[in-house]
Biotite code that builds the C-alpha atoms (Angstrom):
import biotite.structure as struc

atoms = struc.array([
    struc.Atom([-3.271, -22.559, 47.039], chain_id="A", res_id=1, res_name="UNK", atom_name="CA", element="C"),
    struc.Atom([-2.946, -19.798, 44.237], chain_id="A", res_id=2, res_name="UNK", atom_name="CA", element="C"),
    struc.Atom([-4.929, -20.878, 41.386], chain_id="A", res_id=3, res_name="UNK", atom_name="CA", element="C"),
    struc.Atom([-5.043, -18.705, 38.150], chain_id="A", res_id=4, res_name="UNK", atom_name="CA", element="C"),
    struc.Atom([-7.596, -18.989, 35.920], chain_id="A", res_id=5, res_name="UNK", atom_name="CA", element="C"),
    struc.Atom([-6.759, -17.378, 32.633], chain_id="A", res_id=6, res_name="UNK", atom_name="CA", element="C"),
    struc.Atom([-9.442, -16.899, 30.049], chain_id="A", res_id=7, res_name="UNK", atom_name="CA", element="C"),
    struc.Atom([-9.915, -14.743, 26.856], chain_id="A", res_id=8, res_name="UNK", atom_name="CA", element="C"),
    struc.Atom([-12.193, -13.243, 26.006], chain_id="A", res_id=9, res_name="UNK", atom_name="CA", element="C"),
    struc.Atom([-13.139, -11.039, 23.178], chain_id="A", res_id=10, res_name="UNK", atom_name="CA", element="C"),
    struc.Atom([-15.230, -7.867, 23.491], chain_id="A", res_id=11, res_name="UNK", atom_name="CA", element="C"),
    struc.Atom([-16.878, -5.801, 20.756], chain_id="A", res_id=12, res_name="UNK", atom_name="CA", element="C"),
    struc.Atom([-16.482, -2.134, 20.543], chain_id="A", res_id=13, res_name="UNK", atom_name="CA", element="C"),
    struc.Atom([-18.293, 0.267, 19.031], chain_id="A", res_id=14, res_name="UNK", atom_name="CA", element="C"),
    struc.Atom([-20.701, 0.017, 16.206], chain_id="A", res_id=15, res_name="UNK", atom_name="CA", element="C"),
    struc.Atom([-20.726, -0.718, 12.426], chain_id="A", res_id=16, res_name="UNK", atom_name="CA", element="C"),
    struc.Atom([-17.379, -0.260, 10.268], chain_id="A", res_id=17, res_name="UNK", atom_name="CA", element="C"),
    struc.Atom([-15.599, 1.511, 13.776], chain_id="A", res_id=18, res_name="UNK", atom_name="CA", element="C"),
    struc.Atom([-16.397, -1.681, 15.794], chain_id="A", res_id=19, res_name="UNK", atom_name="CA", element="C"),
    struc.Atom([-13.099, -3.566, 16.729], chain_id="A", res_id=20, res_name="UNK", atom_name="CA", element="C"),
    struc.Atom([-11.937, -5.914, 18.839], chain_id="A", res_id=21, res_name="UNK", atom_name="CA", element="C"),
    struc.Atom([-10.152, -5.680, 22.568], chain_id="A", res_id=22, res_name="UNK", atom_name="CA", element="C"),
    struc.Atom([-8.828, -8.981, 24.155], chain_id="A", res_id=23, res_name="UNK", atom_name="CA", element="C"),
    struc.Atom([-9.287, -9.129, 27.857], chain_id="A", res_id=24, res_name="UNK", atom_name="CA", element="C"),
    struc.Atom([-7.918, -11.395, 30.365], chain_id="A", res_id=25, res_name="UNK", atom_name="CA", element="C"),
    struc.Atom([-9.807, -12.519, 33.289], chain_id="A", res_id=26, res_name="UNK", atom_name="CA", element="C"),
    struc.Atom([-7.859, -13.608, 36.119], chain_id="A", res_id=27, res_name="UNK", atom_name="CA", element="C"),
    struc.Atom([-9.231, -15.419, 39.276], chain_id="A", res_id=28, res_name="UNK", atom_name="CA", element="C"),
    struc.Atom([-7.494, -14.270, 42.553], chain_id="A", res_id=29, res_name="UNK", atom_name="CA", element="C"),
    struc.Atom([-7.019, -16.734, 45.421], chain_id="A", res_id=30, res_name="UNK", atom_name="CA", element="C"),
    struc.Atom([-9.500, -14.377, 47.846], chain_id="A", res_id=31, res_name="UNK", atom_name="CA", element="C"),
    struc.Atom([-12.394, -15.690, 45.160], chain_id="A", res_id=32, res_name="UNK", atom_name="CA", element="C"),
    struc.Atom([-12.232, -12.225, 43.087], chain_id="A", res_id=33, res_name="UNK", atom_name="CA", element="C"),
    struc.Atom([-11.557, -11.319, 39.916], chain_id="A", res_id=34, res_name="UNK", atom_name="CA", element="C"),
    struc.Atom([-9.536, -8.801, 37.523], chain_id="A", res_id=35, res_name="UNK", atom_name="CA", element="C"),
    struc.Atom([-10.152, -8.192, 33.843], chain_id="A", res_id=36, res_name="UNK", atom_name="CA", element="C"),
    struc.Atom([-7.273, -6.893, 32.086], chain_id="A", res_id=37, res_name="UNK", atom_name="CA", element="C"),
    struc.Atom([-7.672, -4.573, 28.474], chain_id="A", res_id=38, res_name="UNK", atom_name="CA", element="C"),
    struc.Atom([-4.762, -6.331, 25.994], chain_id="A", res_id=39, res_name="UNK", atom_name="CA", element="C"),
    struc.Atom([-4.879, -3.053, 23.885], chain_id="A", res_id=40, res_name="UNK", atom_name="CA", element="C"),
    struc.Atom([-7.784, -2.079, 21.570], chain_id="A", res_id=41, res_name="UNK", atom_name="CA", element="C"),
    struc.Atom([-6.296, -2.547, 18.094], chain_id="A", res_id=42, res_name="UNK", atom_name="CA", element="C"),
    struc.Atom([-8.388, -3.404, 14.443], chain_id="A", res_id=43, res_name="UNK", atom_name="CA", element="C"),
    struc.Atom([-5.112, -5.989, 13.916], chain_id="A", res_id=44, res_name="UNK", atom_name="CA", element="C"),
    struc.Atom([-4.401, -8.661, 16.465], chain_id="A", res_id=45, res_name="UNK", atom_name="CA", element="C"),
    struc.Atom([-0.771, -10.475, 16.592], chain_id="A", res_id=46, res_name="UNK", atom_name="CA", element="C"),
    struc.Atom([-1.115, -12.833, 14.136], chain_id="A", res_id=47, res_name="UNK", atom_name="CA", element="C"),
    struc.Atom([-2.477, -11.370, 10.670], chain_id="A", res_id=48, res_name="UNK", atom_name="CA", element="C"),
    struc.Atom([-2.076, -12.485, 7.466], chain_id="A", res_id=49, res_name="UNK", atom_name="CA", element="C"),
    struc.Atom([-2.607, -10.898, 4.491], chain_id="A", res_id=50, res_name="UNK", atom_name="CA", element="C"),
    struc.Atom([-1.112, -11.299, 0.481], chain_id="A", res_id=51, res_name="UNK", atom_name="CA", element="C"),
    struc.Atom([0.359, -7.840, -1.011], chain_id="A", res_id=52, res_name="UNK", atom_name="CA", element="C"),
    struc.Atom([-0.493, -7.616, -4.439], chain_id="A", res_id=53, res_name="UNK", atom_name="CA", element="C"),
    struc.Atom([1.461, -4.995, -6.227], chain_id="A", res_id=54, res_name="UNK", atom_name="CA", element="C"),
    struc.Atom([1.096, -2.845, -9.419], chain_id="A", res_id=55, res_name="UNK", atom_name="CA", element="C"),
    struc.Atom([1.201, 0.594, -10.339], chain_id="A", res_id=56, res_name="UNK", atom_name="CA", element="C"),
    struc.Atom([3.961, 3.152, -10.064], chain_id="A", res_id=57, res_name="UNK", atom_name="CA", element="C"),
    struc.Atom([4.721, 7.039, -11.188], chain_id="A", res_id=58, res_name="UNK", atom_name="CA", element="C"),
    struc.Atom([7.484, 8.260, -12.173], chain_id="A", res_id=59, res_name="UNK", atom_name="CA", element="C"),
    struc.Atom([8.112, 11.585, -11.025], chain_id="A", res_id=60, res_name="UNK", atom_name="CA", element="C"),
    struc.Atom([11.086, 12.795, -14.069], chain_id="A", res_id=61, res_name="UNK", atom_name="CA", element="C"),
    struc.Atom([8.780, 10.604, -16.952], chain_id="A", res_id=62, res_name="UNK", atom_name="CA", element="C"),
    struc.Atom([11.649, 12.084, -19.661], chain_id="A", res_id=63, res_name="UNK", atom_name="CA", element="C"),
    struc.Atom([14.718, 10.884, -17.248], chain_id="A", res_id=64, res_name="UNK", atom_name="CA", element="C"),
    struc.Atom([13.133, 7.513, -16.863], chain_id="A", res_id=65, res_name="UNK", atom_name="CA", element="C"),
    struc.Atom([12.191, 6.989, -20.313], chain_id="A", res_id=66, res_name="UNK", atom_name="CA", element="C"),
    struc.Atom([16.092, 7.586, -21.408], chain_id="A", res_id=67, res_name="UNK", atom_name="CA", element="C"),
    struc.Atom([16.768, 5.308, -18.891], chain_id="A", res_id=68, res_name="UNK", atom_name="CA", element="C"),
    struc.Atom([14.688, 2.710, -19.563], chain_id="A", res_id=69, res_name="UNK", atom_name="CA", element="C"),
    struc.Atom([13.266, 2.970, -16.100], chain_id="A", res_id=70, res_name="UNK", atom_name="CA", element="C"),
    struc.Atom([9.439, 3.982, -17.511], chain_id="A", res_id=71, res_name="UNK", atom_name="CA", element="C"),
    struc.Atom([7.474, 0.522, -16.625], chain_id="A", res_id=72, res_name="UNK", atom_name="CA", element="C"),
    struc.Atom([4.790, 1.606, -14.402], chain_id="A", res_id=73, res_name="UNK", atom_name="CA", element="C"),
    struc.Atom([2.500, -1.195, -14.008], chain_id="A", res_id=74, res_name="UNK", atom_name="CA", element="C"),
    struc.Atom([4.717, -3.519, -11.953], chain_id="A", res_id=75, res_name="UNK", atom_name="CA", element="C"),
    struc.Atom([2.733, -7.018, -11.170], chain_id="A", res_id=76, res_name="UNK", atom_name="CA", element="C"),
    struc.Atom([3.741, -9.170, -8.057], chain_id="A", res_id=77, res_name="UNK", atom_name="CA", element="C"),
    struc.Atom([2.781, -10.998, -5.201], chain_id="A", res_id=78, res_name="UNK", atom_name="CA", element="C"),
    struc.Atom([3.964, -10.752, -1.410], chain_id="A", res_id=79, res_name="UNK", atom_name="CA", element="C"),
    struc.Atom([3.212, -11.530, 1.966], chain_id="A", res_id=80, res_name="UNK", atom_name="CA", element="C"),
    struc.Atom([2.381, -9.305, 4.769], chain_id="A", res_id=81, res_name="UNK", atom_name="CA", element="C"),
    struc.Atom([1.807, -9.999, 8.324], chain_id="A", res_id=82, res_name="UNK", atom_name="CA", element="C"),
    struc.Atom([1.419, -8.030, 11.227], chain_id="A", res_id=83, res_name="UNK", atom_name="CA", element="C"),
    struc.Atom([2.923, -8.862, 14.540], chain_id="A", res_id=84, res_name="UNK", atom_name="CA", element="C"),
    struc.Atom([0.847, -6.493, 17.383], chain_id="A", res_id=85, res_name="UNK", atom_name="CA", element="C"),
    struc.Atom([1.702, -3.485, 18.912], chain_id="A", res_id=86, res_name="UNK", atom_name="CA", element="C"),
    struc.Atom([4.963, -1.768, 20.027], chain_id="A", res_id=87, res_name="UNK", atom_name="CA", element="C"),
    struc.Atom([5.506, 1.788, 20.489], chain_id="A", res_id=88, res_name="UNK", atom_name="CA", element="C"),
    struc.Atom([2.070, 2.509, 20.245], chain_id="A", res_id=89, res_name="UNK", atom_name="CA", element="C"),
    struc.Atom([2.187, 1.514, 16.398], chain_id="A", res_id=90, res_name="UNK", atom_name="CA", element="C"),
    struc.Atom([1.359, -1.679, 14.328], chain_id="A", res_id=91, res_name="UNK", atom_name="CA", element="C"),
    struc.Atom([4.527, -3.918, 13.578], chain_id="A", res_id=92, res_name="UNK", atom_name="CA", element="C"),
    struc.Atom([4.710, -5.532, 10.264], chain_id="A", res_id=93, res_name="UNK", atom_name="CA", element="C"),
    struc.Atom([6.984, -7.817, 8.505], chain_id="A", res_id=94, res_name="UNK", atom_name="CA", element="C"),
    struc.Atom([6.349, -7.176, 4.886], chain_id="A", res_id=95, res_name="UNK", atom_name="CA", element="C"),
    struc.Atom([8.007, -9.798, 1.600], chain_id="A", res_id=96, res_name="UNK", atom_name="CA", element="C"),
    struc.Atom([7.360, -10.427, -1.853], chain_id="A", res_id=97, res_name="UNK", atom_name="CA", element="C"),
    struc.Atom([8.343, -10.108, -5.575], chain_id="A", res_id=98, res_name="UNK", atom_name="CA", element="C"),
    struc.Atom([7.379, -7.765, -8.173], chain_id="A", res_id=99, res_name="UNK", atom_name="CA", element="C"),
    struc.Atom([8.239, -6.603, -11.724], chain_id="A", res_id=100, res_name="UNK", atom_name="CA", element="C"),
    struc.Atom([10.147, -3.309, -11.257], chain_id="A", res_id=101, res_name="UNK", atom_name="CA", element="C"),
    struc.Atom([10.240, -0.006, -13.044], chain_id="A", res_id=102, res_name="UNK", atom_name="CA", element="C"),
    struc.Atom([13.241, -1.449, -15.107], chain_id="A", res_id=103, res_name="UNK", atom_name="CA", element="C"),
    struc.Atom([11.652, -4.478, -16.293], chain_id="A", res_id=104, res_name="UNK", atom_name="CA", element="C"),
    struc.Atom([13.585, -7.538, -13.629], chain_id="A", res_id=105, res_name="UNK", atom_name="CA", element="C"),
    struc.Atom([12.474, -8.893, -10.854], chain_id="A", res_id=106, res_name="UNK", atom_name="CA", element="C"),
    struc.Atom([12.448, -7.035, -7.877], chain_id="A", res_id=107, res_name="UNK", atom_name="CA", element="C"),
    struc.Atom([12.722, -9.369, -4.057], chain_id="A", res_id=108, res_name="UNK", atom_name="CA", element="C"),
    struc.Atom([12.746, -7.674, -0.333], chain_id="A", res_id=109, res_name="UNK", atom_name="CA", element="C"),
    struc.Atom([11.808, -8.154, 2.983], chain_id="A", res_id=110, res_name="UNK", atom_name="CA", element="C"),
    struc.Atom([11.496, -6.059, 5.454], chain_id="A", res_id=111, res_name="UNK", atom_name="CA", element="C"),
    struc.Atom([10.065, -4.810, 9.116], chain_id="A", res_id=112, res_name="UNK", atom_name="CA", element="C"),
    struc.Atom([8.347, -1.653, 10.047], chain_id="A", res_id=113, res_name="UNK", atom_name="CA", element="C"),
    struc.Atom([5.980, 0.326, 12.094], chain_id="A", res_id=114, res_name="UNK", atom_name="CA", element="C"),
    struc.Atom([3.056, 2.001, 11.178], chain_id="A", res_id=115, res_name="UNK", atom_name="CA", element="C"),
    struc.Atom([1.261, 4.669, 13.825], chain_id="A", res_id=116, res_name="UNK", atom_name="CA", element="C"),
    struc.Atom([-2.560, 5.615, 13.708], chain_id="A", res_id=117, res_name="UNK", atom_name="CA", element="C"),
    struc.Atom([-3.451, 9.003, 12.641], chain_id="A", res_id=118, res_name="UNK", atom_name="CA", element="C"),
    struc.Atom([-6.909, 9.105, 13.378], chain_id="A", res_id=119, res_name="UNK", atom_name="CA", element="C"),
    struc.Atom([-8.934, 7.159, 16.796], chain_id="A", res_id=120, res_name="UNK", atom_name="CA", element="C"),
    struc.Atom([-10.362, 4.669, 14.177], chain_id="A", res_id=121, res_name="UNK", atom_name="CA", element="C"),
    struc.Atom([-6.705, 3.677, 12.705], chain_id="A", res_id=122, res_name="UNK", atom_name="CA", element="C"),
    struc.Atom([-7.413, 3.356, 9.073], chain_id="A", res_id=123, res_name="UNK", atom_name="CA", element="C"),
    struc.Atom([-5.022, 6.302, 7.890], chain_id="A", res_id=124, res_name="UNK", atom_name="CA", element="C"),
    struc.Atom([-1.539, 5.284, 9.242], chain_id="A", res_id=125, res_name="UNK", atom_name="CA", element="C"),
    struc.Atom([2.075, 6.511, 8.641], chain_id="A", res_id=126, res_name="UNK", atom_name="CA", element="C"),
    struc.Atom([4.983, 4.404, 9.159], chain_id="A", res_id=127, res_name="UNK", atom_name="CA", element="C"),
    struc.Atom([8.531, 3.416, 7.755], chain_id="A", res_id=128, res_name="UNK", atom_name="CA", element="C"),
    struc.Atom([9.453, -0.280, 6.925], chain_id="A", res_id=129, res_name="UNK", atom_name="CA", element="C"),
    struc.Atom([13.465, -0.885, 6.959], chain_id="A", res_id=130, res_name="UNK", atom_name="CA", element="C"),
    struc.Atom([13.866, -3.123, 3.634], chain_id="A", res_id=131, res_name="UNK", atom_name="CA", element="C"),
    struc.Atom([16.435, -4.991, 2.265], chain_id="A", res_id=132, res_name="UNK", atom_name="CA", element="C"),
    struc.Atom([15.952, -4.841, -1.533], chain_id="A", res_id=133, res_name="UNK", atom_name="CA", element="C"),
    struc.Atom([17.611, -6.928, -4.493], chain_id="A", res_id=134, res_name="UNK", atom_name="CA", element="C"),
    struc.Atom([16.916, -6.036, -7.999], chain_id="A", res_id=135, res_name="UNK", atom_name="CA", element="C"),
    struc.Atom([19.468, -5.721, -11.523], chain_id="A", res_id=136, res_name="UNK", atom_name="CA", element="C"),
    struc.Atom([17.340, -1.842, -11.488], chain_id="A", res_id=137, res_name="UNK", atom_name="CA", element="C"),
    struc.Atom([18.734, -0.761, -8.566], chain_id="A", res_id=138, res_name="UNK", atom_name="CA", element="C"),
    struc.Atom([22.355, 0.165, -6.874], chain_id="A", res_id=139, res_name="UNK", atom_name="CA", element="C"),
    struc.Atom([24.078, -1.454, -9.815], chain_id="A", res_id=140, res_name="UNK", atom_name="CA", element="C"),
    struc.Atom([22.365, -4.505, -9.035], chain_id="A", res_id=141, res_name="UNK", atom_name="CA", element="C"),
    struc.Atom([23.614, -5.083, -5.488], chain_id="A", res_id=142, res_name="UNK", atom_name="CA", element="C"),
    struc.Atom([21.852, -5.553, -2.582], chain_id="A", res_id=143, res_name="UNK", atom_name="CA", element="C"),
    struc.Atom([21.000, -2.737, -0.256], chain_id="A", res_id=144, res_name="UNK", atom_name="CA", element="C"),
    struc.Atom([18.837, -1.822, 2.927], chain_id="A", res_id=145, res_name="UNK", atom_name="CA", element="C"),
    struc.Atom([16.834, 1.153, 3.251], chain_id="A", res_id=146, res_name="UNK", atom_name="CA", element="C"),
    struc.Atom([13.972, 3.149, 5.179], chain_id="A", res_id=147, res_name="UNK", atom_name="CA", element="C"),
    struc.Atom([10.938, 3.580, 3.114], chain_id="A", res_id=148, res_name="UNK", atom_name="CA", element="C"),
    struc.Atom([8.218, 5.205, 4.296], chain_id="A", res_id=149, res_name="UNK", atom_name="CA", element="C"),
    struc.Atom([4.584, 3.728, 4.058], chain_id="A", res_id=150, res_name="UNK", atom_name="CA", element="C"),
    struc.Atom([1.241, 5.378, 4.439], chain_id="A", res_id=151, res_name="UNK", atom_name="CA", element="C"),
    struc.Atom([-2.059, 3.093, 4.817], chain_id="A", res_id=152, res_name="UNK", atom_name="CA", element="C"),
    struc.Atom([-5.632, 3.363, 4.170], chain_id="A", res_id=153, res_name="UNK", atom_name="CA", element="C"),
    struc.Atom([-7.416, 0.676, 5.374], chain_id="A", res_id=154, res_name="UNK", atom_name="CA", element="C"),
    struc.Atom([-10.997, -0.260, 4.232], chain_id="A", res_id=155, res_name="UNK", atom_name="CA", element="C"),
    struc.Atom([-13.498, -2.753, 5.044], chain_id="A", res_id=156, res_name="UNK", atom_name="CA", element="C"),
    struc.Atom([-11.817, -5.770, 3.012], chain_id="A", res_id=157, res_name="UNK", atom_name="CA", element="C"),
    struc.Atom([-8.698, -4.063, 1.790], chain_id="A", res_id=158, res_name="UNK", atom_name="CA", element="C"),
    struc.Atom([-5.722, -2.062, 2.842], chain_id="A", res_id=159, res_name="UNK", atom_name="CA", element="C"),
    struc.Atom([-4.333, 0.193, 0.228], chain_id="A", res_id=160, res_name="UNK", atom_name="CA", element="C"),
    struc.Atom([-0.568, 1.261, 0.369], chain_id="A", res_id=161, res_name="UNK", atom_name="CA", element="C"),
    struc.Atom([1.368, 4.208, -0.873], chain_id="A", res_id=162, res_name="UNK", atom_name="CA", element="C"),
    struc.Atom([5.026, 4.492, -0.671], chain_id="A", res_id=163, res_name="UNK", atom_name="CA", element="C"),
    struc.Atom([7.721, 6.646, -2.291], chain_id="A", res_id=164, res_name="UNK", atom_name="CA", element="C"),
    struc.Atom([11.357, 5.884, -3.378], chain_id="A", res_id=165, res_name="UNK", atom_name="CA", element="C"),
    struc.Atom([13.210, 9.389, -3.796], chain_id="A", res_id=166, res_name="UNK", atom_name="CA", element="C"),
    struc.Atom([15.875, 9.685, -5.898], chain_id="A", res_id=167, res_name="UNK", atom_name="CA", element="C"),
    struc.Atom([19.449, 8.890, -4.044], chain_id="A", res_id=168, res_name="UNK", atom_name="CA", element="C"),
    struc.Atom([22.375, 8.833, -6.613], chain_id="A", res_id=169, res_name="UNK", atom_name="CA", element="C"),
    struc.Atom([23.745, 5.210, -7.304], chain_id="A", res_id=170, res_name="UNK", atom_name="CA", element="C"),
    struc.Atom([21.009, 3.783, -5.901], chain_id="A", res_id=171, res_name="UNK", atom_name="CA", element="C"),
    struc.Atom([17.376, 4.878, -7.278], chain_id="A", res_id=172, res_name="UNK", atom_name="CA", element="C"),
    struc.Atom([17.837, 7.493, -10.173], chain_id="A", res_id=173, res_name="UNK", atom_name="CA", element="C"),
    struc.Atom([14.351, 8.908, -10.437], chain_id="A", res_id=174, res_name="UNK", atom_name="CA", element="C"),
    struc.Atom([11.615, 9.023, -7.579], chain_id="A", res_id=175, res_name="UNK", atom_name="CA", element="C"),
    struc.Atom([8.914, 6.827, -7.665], chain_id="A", res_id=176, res_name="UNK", atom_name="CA", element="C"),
    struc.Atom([5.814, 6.855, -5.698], chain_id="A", res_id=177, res_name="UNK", atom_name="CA", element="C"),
    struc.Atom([4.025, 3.178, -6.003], chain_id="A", res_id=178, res_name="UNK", atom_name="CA", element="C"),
    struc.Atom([0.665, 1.742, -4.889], chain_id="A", res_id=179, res_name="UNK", atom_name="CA", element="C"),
    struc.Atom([-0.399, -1.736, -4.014], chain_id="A", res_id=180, res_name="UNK", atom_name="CA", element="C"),
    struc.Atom([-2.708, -3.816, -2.243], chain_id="A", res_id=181, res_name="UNK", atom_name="CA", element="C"),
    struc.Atom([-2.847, -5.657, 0.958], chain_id="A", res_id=182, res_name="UNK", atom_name="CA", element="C"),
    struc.Atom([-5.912, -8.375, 1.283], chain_id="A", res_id=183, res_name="UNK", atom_name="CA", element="C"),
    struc.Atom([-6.143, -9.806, 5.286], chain_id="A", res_id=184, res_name="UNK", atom_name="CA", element="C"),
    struc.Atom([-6.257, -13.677, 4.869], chain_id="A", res_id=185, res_name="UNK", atom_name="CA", element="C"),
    struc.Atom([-9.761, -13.914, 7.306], chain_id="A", res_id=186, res_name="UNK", atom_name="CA", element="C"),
])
């Protein structure tokens, strides 16, 4: 009879602020052996939380935006992020939430991306995150999707995010380079 035993397992790695965790599976073979299998050594496991909060924003042309009215640069909000595993070597992430935008409304999107590593410990990371935005500011106050690229610094208890929104005619009319917040839910 071919009994499988699965168990996990969770190994520490290294040392200090590098240590992370690998899952491992341990199988049981029918000849009485066994085989441990790596899951993939990553500092975020499927099944992350954490809460976005958002605020601060620069605007690249400060005299087109102020004759715009587009000059708000401390943008409060609130989101949700959560991060799904690995694929293509990269972290996937579903990221949502609400903020006050560089026009004064509300701001809402949603959106999925993938961030890649650019150093072995994987707290600077570099990524895009297809969005789906909806806010009176922007494309005349339709909807719209759009690639926006992410880079991530993670720290011990925080990760801190830096995006940019260049300027594309009818649809953002200044570029914008914003920074928020991403707390893990532990």
């Amino acid at each position: 009879m071919f009994k499988r035993l699965l168990r996990q397992t969770w190994l520490r790695h290294g040392s200090g602020r590098e240590a992370h965790e690998q899952e491992t599976r341990t199988i049981a073979l029918p000849d009485g052996g066994a085989v441990r299998c790596g899951m993939g050594a990553a500092p975020a496991l499927a099944g992350d939380w954490g809460v976005n909060l958002y605020g601060l924003s620069y605007h690249w042309d400060r005299e087109l935006a102020e004759q715009n009215d587009l000059d708000h640069e401390f943008n409060p909000g609130l989101g949700l992020r959560y991060r799904m595993g690995s694929w293509l070597k990269a972290d996937a992430i579903l990221d949502g939430g609400a903020y006050y935008d560089s026009g004064r409304n509300t701001a809402v999107y949603a959106g999925a991306g993938l961030l890649w590593p650019l150093d072995q410990n994987r707290r600077f990371n570099l990524g895009v995150v297809l969005t789906a935005f909806h806010s009176d500011t922007y494309n005349d106050g339709d909807p719209f999707v759009a690639p926006i690229p992410l880079f991530t610094l993670r720290l011990d208890h925080m990760t801190l995010n830096l995006t940019h929104f260049p300027k594309i005619r009818n649809f953002n009319e200044i570029q914008i380079t914003a920074l928020f917040l991403t707390i893990p839910l532990r």
